[in-house]
C-alpha positions in Angstrom: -18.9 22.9 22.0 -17.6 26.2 23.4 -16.1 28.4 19.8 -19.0 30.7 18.6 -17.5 30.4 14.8 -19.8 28.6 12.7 -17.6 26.0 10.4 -17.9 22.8 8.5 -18.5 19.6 10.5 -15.4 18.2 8.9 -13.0 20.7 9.7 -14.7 21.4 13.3 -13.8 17.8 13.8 -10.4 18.1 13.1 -9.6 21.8 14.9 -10.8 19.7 18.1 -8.6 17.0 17.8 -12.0 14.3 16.9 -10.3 13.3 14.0 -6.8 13.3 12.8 -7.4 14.4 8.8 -10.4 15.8 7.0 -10.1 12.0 5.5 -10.6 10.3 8.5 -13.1 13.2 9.7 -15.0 12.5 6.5 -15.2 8.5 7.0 -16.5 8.7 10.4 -19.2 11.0 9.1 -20.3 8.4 5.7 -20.3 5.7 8.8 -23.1 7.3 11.1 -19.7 7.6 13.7 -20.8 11.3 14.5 -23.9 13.1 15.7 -25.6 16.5 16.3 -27.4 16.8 19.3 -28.6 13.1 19.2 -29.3 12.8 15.0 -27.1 11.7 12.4 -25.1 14.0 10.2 -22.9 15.3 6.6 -19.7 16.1 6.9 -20.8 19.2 4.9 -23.2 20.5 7.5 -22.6 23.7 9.7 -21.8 23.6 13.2 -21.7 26.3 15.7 -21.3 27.0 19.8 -25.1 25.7 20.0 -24.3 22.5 18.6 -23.4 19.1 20.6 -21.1 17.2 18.6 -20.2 13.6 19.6 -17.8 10.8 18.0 -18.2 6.8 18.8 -15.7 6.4 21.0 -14.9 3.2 20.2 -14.6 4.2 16.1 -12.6 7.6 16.8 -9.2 5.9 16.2 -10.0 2.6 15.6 -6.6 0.7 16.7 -4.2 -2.1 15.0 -4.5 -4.7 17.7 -0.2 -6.0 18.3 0.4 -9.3 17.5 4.2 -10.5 19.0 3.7 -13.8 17.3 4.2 -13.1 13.5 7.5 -13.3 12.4 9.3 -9.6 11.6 12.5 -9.4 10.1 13.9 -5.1 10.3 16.1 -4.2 7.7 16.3 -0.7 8.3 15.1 1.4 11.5 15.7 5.4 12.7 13.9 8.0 14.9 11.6 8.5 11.7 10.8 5.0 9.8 11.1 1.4 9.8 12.1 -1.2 6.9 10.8 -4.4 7.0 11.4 -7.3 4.7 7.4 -8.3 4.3 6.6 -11.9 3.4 4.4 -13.1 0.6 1.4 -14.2 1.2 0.1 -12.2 4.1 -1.9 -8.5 4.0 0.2 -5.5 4.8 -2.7 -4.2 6.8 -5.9 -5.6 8.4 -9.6 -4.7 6.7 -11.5 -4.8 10.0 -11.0 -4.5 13.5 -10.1 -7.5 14.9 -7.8 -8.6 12.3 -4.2 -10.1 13.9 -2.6 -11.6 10.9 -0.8 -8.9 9.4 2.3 -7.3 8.9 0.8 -3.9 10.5 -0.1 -6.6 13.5 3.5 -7.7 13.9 5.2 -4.0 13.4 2.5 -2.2 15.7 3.7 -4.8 18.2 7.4 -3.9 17.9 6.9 -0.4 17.5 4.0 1.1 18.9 4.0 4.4 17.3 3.7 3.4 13.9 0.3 2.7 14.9 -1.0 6.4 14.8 1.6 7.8 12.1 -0.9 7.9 9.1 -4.1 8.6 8.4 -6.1 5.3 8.8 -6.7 3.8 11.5 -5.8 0.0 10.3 -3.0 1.2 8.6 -1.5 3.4 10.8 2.5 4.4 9.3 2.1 2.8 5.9 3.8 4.7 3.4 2.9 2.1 0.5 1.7 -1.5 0.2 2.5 -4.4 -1.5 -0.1 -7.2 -3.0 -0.5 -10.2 -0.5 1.2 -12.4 -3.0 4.2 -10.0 -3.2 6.9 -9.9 -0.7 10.3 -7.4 -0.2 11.0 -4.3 1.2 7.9 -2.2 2.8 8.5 1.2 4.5 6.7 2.7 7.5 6.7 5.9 9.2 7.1 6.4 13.0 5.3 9.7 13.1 2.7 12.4 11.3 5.4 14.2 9.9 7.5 10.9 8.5 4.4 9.7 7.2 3.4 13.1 5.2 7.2 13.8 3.6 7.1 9.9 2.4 3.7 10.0 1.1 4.3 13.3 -0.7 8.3 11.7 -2.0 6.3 8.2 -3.2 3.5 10.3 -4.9 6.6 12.4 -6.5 8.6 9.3 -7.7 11.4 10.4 -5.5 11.2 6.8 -3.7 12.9 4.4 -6.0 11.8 0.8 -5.5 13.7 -2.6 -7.8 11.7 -5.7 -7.8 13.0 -8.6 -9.2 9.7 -10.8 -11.2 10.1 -14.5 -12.4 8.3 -14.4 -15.6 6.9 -17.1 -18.4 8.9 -17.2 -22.0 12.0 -15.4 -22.7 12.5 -11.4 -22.7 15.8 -10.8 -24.0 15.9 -6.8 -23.5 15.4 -3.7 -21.9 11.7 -2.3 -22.1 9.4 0.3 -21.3 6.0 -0.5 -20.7 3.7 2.7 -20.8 0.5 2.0 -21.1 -2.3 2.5 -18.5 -3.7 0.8 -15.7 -7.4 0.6 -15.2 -10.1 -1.3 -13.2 -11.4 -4.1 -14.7 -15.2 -3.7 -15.5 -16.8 -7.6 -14.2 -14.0 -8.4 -12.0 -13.7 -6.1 -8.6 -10.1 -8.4 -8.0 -8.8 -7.8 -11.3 -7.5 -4.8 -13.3 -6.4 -4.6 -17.1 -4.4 -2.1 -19.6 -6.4 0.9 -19.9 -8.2 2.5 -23.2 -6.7 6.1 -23.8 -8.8 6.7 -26.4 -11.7 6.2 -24.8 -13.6 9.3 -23.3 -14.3 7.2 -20.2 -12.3 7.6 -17.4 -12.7 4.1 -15.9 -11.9 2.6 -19.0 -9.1 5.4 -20.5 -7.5 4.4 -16.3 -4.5 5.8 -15.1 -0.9 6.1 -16.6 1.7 3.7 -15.8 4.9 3.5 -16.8 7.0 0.5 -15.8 10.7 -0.5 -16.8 11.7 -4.1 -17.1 15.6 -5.5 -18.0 16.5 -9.6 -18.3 18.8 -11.0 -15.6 18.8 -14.1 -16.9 17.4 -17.3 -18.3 16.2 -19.7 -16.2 14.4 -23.1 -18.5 11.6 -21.8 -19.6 11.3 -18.9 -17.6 13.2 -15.3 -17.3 14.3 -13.4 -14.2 13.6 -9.7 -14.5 14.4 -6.5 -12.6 11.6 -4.3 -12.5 11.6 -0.2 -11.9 7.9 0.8 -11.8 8.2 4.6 -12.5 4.5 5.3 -11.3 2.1 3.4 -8.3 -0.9 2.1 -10.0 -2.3 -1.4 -8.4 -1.2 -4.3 -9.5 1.1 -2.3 -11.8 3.8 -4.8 -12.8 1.9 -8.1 -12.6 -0.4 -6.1 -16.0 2.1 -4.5 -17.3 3.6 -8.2 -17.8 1.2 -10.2 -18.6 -0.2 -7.8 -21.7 3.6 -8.4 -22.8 2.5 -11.8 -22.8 5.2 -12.5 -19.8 3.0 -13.0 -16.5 5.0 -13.7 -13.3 5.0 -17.1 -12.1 2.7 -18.1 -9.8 0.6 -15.4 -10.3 -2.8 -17.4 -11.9 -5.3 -14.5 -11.7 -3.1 -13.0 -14.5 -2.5 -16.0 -16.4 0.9 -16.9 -14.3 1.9 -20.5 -14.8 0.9 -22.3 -11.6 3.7 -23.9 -9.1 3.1 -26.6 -6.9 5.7 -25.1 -4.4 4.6 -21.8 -4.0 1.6 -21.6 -1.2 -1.5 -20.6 -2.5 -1.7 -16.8 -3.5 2.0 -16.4 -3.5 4.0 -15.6 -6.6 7.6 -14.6 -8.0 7.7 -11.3 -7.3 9.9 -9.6 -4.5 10.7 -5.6 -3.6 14.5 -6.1 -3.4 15.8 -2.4 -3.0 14.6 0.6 -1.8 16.0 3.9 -1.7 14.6 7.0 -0.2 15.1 9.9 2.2 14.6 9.3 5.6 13.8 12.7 7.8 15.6 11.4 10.4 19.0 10.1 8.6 18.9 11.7 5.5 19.5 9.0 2.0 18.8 5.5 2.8 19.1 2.6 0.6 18.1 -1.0 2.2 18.2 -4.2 0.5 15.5 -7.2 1.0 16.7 -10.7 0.6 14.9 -12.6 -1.7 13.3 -15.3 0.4 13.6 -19.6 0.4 10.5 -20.0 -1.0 11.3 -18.1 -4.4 15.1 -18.4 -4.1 14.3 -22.0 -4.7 13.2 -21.9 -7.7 16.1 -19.5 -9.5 19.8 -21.3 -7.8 
């Protein structure tokens, strides 16, 4: 270590290029990833020119291993971000190192810098996700500086994304849904509609607003377009089942089942998504609903 300034572990290990955010800085530290002369360390402690500060080589940027063999169909691509129409059923990212089934897998393979655009290693260019079960449209930055202005746009609801959700019962108008999204307490997969009034933050959870307008009728069922105005997980498929309209398919919200939907796969699709690309300027790409749910609605 040659700089004589004493400084935060953290931000020393981002200065010297050991760790591309404080974020990532601060994981490597909770995972014993980075010592001080030979012990472990807090990404709070105080380093100076004395100091010998080593990162697991292996862990410093942990990669997305490319995987040519999934199936990848682009509907949008510039100097700054991809759009790819992401099927249902897979992950958008993998967990752990090692993992090759994912979208990431396929896209990292196809376009190598996506791989070190974001801030997480197994994510890499990932400007949102989408639930396994949920396909459609899923945008991904190229570079640092595509990843930050669509993080910052998504987190400002300047990103407008349409779904269109297959639901149980009939919805014959417009609605708002705003109520809030919160973790559920027994249940790690699960979340529920949040308690305002309560003084707990867990339980009050997040706000969530989510708009909802009938296509049409289809038997028993209703085909919706869905605007979610805010990002909270698994947004849409609460939202509609406290209305007492869960999307088909999807049984860990009380979904009616379907024999021809794979396991873990239900009716809901990202169809449009609009946003400003830094490299083109507006963009607005549409995502065509796949066989396996177009099926079930001609």
């Amino acid at each position: 270590m040659q700089d004589a300034i004493k400084e935060r572990l953290d931000h020393y290990l981002v200065r010297t290029g050991l760790a591309p955010s404080r974020r990532v800085a601060q994981e490597l530290v909770e995972r014993g990833m980075v010592r001080i002369n030979g012990r472990g360390s807090k990404k709070s402690e105080i380093v100076g020119a004395e100091d010998r500060v080593e990162v697991a080589a292996a862990d410093r940027r942990a990669a997305i291993e490319p995987n040519a063999g999934l199936a990848l169909e682009v509907l949008h691509e510039d100097a700054a971000v991809i759009v790819v129409n992401k099927p249902g059923g897979i992950p958008c990212h993998p967990i752990q190192a090692g993992e090759r089934d994912t979208v990431m897998n396929a896209i990292v393979a196809r376009f190598p810098d996506t791989a070190t655009a974001g801030e997480k290693p197994l994510e890499g260019g990932l400007v949102h996700r989408l639930d396994n079960g949920t396909s459609g449209a899923l945008l991904i930055a190229r570079n640092r500086r595509a990843f930050e202005k669509l993080r910052d746009a998504i987190r400002a609801g300047r990103i407008a994304r349409r779904y269109e959700a297959l639901v149980a019962g009939s919805l014959e108008r417009k609605i708002q849904i705003d109520t809030p999204i919160a973790h559920h307490a027994k249940n790690a997969r699960k979340m529920v509609v949040g308690d305002p009034s309560s003084a707990n933050p867990k339980r009050a959870g997040r706000a969530a607003t989510t708009l909802a307008e009938p296509i049409r009728r289809i038997g028993e069922f209703t085909l919706l377009s869905v605007a979610p105005k805010t990002g909270s997980r698994h947004q849409i498929r609460v939202h509609l089942a406290s209305l007492g309209h869960p999307i088909v398919g999807d049984t860990l919200y009380g979904g009616p089942a379907i024999a021809t939907l794979a396991p873990g796969r239900f009716w809901l699709h990202l169809c449009e998504l609009a946003f400003d690309s830094p490299a083109v300027g507006h963009v607005k790409v549409i995502a065509p609903v796949p066989p396996d749910l177009k099926k079930l609605i001609d």
